[in-house]
C-alpha positions in Angstrom: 0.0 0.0 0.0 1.8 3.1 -1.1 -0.3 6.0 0.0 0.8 9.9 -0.2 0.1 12.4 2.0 -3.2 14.5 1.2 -2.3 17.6 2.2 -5.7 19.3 2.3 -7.4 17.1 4.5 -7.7 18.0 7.8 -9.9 16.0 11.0 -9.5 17.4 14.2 -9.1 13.9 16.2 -11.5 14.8 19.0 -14.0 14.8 16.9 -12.6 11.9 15.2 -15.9 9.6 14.2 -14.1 6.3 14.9 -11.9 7.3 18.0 -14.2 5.8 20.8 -13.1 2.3 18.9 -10.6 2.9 16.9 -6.7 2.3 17.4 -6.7 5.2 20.0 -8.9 4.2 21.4 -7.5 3.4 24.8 -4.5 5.7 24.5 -3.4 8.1 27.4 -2.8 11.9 26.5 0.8 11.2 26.0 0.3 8.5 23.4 -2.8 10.4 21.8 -0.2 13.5 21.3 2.4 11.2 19.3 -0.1 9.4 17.4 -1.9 12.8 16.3 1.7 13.8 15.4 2.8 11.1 12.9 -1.1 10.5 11.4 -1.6 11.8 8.0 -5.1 11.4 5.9 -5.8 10.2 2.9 -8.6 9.9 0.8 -9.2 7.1 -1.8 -12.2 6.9 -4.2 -14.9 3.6 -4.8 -13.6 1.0 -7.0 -9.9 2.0 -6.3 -7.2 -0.8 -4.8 -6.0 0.0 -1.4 -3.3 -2.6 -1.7 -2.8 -5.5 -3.5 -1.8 -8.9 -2.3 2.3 -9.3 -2.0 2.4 -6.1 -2.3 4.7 -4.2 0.2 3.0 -2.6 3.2 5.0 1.1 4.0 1.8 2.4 6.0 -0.8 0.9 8.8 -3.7 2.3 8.8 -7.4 2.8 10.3 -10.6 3.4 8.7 -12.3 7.1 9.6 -15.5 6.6 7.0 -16.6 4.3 3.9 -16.2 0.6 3.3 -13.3 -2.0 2.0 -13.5 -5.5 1.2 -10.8 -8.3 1.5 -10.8 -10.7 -1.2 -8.2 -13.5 -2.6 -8.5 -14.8 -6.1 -8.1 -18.5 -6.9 -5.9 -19.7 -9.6 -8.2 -20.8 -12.1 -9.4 -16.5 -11.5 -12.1 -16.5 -9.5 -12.3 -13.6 -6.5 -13.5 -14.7 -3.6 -14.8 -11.6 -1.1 -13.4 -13.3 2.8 -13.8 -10.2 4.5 -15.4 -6.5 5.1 -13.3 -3.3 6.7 -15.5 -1.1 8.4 -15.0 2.5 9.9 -12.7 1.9 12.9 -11.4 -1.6 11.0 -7.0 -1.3 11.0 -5.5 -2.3 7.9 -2.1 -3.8 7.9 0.0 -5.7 10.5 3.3 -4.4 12.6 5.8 -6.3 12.0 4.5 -7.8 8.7 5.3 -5.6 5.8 3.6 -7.5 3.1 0.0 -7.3 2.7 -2.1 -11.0 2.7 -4.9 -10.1 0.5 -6.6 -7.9 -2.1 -8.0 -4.5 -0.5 -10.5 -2.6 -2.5 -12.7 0.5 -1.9 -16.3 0.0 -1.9 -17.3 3.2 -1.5 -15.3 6.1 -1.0 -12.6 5.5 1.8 -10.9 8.2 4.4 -8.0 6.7 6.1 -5.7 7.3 9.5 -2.3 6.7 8.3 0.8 6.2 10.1 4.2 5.1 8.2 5.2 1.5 9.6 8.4 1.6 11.1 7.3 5.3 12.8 4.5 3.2 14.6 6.3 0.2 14.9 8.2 1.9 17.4 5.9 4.0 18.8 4.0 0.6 19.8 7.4 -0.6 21.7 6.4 2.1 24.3 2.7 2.3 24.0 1.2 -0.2 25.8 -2.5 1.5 25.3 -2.1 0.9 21.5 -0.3 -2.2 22.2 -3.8 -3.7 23.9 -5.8 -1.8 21.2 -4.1 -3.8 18.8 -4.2 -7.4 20.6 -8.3 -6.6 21.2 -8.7 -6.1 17.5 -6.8 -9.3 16.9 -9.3 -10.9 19.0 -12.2 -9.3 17.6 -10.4 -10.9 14.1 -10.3 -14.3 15.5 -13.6 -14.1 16.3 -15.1 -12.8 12.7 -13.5 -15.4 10.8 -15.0 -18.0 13.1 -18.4 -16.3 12.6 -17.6 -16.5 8.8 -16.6 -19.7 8.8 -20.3 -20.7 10.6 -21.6 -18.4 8.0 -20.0 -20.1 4.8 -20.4 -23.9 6.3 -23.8 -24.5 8.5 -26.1 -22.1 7.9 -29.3 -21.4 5.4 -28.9 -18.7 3.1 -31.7 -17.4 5.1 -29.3 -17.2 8.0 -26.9 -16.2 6.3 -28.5 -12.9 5.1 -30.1 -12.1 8.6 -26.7 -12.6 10.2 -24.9 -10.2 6.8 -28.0 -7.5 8.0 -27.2 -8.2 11.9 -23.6 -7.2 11.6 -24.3 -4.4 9.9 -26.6 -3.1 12.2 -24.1 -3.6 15.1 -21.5 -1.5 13.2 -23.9 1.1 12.7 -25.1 3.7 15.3 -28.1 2.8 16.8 -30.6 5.3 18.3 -31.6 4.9 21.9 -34.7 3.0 21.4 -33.8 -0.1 19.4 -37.6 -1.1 19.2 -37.9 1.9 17.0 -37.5 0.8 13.0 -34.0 1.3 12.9 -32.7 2.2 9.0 -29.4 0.7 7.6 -27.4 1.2 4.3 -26.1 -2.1 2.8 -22.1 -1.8 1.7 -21.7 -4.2 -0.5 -24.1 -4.5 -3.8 -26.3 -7.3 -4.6 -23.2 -9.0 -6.6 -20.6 -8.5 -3.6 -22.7 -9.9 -0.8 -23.4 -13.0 -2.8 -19.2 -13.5 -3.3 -19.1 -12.5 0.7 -21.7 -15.2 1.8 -21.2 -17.5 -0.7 -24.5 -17.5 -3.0 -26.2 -16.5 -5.8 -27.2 -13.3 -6.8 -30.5 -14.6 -7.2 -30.4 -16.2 -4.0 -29.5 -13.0 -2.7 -32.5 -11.6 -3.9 -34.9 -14.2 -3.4 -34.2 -14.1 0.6 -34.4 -10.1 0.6 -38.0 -10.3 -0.8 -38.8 -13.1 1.4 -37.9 -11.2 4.4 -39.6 -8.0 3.5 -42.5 -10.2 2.5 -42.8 -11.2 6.0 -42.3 -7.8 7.5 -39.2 -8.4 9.1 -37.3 -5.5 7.0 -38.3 -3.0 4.2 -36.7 -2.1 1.3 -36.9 1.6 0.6 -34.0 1.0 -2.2 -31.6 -1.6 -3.3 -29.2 -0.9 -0.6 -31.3 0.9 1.8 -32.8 -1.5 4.4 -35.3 -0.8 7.3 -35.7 -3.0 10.3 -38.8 -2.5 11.9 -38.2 -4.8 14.9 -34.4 -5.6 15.6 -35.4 -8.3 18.0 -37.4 -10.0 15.5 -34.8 -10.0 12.9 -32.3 -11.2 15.7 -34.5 -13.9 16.9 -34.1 -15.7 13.4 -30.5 -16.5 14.5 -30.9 -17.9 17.9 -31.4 -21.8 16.8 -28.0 -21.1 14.0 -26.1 -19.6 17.1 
């Protein structure tokens, strides 16, 4: 991932969208202060490679706003979608300086930077960032487990609730979550079928079921509304 510095964008970090969960999240004044000294920004348009697989790694970085997907393509040249970066998601590992798989923006991406080695060694005396960065490892280990569930037991009916479900629980919520709560889909039609592992047409085919049974509305394509959350949620407690 070679990213240069945008020069005209500016985000003052305390009111920083992501900082409540993002790599800062847990970081005293001290480290706050060197962190805001070393980030740079950078913006990067839909449809435009973050990094590509192999390729050499000279930044870290955390997600302020838009979506990315993770993908690996087989041999024979089919992409396979394993993965979706979120606002607050980190891309790239210390201490690795090749990137595993293909990052691409979905929709249009502003990124945290920091060069590598500047917080490689910044990390060496940050033990805030240090646990910020063993949590999101965690929180790793336990989204490809989820995926694995996802791509190997359930329904494609379960699969679909449980592709809404996360993206309601990355989203903000308003107080009252028995109030219809209104979510924008990241991925199109095409993408979610490579993420979960079906058809397009299948893809479809449970959307309208769903809505059929008034367990979401569709007020476009990508713009979904949950009138009950728990209702949606309860079609996941026997897959769970």
């Amino acid at each position: 991932m070679k990213i240069s510095r945008t020069e005209d964008l500016r985000l003052d970090c305390q009111y920083c969208p992501v900082r409540h969960r993002a790599i800062c999240a847990a970081s005293d004044d001290s480290e706050f202060a060197t962190l805001n000294d070393i980030k740079f920004y950078k913006s990067i348009p839909a449809g435009q490679a973050v990094a590509r697989r192999g390729e050499r790694l000279n930044v870290v970085a955390s997600i302020v706003s838009g979506v990315a997907t993770l993908s690996k393509t087989t041999v024979d040249g089919r992409m396979q979608i394993t993965g979706m970066l979120l606002p607050s998601d980190f891309i790239g590992r210390p201490g690795r300086d090749t990137c595993e798989h293909d990052i691409s923006a979905v929709t249009d991406l502003t990124l945290c930077c920091f060069r590598r080695r500047p917080f490689e060694d910044l990390i060496e005396c940050a033990p805030a960032i240090r646990r910020r960065l063993l949590d999101i490892a965690f929180d790793e280990l336990d989204a490809a487990r989820h995926w694995m569930l996802l791509l190997g037991c359930l329904t494609a009916r379960e699969k679909i609730v449980s592709f809404l479900m996360l993206v309601l629980r990355r989203s903000t919520l308003p107080e009252d979550v028995d109030q219809p709560v209104q979510i924008d889909l990241p991925l199109s039609r095409e993408a979610t079928a490579s993420y979960l592992g079906l058809t397009i047409e299948t893809v479809s085919r449970q959307m309208s079921r769903l809505r059929k049974e008034g367990l979401i509305e569709l007020e476009t394509a990508r713009r979904v509304i949950i009138p009950d959350t728990s209702r949606l949620e309860a079609e996941l407690e026997n897959a769970d």
